[in-house]
Rosetta silent file (secondary structure, phi, psi, omega in degrees, C-alpha in Angstrom):
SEQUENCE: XXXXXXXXXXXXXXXXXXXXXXXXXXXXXXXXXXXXXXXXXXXXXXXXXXXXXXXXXXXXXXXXXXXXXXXXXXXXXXXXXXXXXXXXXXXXXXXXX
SCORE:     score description
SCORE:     0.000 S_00000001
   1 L     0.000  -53.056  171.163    1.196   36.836  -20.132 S_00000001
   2 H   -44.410  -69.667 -168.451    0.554   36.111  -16.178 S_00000001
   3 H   -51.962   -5.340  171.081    2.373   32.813  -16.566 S_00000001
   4 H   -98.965  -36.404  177.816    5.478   34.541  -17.635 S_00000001
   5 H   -59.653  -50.663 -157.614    5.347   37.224  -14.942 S_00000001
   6 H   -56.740  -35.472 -168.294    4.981   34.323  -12.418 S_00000001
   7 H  -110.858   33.086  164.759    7.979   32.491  -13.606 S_00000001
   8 H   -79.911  -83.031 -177.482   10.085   35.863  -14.026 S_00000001
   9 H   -46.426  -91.998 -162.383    8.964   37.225  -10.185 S_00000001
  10 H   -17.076  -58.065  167.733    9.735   33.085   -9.441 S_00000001
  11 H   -33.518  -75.479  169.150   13.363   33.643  -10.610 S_00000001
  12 H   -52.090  -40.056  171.770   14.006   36.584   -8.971 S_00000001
  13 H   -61.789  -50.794  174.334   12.381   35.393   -5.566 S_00000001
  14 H   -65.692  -20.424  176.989   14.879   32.480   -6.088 S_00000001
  15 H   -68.992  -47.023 -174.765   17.778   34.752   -6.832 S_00000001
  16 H   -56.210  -53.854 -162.335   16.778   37.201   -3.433 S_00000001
  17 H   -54.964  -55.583  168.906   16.173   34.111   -1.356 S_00000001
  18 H   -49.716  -39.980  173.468   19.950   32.336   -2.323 S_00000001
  19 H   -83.920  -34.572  169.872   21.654   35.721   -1.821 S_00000001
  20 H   -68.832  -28.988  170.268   19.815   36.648    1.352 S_00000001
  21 H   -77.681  -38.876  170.491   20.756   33.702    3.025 S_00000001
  22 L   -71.063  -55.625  160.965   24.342   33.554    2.172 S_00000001
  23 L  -117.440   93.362  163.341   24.739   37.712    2.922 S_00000001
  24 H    -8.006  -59.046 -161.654   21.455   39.238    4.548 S_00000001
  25 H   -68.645   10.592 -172.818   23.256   42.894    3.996 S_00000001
  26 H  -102.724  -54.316  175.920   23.278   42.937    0.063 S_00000001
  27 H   -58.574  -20.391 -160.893   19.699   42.456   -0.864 S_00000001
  28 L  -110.413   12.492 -158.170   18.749   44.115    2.339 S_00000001
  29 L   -43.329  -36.789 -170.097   21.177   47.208    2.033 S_00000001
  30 L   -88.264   40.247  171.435   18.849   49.941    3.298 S_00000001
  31 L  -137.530  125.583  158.075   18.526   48.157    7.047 S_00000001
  32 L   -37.361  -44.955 -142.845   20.987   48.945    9.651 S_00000001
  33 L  -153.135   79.393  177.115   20.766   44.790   11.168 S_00000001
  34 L  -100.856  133.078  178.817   18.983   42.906    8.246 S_00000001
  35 L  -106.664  172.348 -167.826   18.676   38.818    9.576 S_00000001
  36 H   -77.361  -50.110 -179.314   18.079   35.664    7.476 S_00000001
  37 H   -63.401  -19.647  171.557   14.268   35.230    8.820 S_00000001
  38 H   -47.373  -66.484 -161.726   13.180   39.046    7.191 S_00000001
  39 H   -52.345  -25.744 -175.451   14.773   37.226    4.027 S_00000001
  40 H  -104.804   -1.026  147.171   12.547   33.917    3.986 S_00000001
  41 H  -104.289  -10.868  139.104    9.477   35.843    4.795 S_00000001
  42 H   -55.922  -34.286 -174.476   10.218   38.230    2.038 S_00000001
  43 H   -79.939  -40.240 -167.299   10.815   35.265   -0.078 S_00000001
  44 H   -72.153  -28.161  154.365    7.853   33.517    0.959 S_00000001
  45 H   -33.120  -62.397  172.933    5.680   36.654    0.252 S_00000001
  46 H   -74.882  -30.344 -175.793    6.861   36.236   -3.130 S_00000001
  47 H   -51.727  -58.337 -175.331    6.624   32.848   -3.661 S_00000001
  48 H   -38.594  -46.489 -176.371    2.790   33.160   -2.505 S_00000001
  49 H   -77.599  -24.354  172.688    2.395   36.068   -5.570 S_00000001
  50 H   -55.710  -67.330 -168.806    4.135   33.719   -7.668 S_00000001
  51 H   -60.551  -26.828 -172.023    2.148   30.999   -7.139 S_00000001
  52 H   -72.178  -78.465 -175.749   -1.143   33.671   -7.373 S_00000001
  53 H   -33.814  -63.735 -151.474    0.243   35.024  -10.665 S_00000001
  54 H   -74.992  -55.770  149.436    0.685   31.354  -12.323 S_00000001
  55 H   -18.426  -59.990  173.442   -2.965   30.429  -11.229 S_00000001
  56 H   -97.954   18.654  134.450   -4.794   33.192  -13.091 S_00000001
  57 H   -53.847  -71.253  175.153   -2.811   32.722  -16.033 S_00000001
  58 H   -30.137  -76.319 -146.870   -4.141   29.228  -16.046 S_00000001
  59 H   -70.884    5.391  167.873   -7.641   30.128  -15.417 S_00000001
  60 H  -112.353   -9.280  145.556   -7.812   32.909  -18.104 S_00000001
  61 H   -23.143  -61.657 -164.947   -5.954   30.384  -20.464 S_00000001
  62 H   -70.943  -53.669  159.186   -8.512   28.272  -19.857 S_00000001
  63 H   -34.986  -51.157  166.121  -10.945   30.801  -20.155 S_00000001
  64 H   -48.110  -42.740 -162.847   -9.869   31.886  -23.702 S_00000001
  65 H   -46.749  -57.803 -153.299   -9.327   28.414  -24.685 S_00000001
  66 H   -50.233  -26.306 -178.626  -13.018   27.589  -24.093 S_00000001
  67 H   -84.751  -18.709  172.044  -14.948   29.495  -26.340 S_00000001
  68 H  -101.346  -20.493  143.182  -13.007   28.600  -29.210 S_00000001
  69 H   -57.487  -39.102  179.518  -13.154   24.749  -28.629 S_00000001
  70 H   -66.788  -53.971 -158.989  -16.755   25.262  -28.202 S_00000001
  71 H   -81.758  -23.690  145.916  -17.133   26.724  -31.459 S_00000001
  72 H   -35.908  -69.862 -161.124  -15.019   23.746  -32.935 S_00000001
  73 H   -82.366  -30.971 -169.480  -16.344   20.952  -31.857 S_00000001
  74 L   -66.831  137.248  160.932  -19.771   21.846  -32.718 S_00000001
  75 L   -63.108  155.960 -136.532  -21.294   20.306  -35.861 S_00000001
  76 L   -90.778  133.725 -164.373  -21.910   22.953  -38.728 S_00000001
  77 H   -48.967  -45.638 -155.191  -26.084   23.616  -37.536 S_00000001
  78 H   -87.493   37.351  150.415  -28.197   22.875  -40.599 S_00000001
  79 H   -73.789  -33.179 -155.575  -26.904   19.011  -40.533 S_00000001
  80 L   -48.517   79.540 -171.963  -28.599   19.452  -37.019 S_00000001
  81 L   -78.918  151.105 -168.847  -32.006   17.564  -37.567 S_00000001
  82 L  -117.825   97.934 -179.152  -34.634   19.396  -36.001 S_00000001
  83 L   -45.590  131.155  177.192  -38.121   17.804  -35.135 S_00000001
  84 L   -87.836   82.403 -162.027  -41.074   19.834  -36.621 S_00000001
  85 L   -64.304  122.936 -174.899  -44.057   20.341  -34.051 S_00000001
  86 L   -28.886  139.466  174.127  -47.242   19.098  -35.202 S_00000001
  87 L  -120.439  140.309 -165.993  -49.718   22.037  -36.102 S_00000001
  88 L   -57.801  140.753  174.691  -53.536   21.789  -35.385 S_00000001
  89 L   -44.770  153.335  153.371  -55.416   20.960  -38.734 S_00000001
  90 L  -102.301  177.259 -127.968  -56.616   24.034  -40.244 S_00000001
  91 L  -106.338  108.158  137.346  -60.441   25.749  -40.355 S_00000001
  92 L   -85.487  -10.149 -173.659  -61.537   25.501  -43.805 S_00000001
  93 L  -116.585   91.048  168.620  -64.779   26.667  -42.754 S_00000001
  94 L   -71.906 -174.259  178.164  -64.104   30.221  -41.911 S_00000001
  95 L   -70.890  126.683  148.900  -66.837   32.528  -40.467 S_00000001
  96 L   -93.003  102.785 -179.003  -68.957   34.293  -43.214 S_00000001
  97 L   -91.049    0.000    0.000  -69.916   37.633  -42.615 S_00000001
């Protein structure tokens, strides 16, 4: 879900950034004087959230991924052999009261 916002917001950061450099005033409409550097540090601002955004997609991809790989790969338990710790002879000669 993240990794699609990120390359959505990506789009659009590439759409403001080509139209703010060729006309400042259209993306920028509400500023008396809007100049080309507001536009590339608005753009870069987004880029940065972009770039945020695609990163914790990955890592909760990966997160999801992991638990269900785990549970994969593992062989089914009682193939599993399991050594059986020696137990002290037992007391045949209990107490007599």
């Amino acid at each position: 879900m993240l990794i699609t916002v990120a390359f959505h917001t990506g789009i659009w950061t590439l759409i403001f950034f080509i139209v703010g450099m060729i006309k400042p005033k259209w993306p920028l409409f509400f500023l008396k004087k809007p100049d080309r550097f507001l536009i590339l540090i608005i753009s870069t601002i987004l880029f940065m959230i972009c770039a945020t955004l695609y990163g914790e997609g990955n890592r909760q991809a990966k997160l999801e991924q992991a638990p269900k790989e785990a549970v994969s790969q593992s062989p089914d338990a009682s193939s599993i052999p399991v050594p059986v710790p020696d137990l002290p002879a037992a007391k045949t000669d209990a107490p007599k009261i």
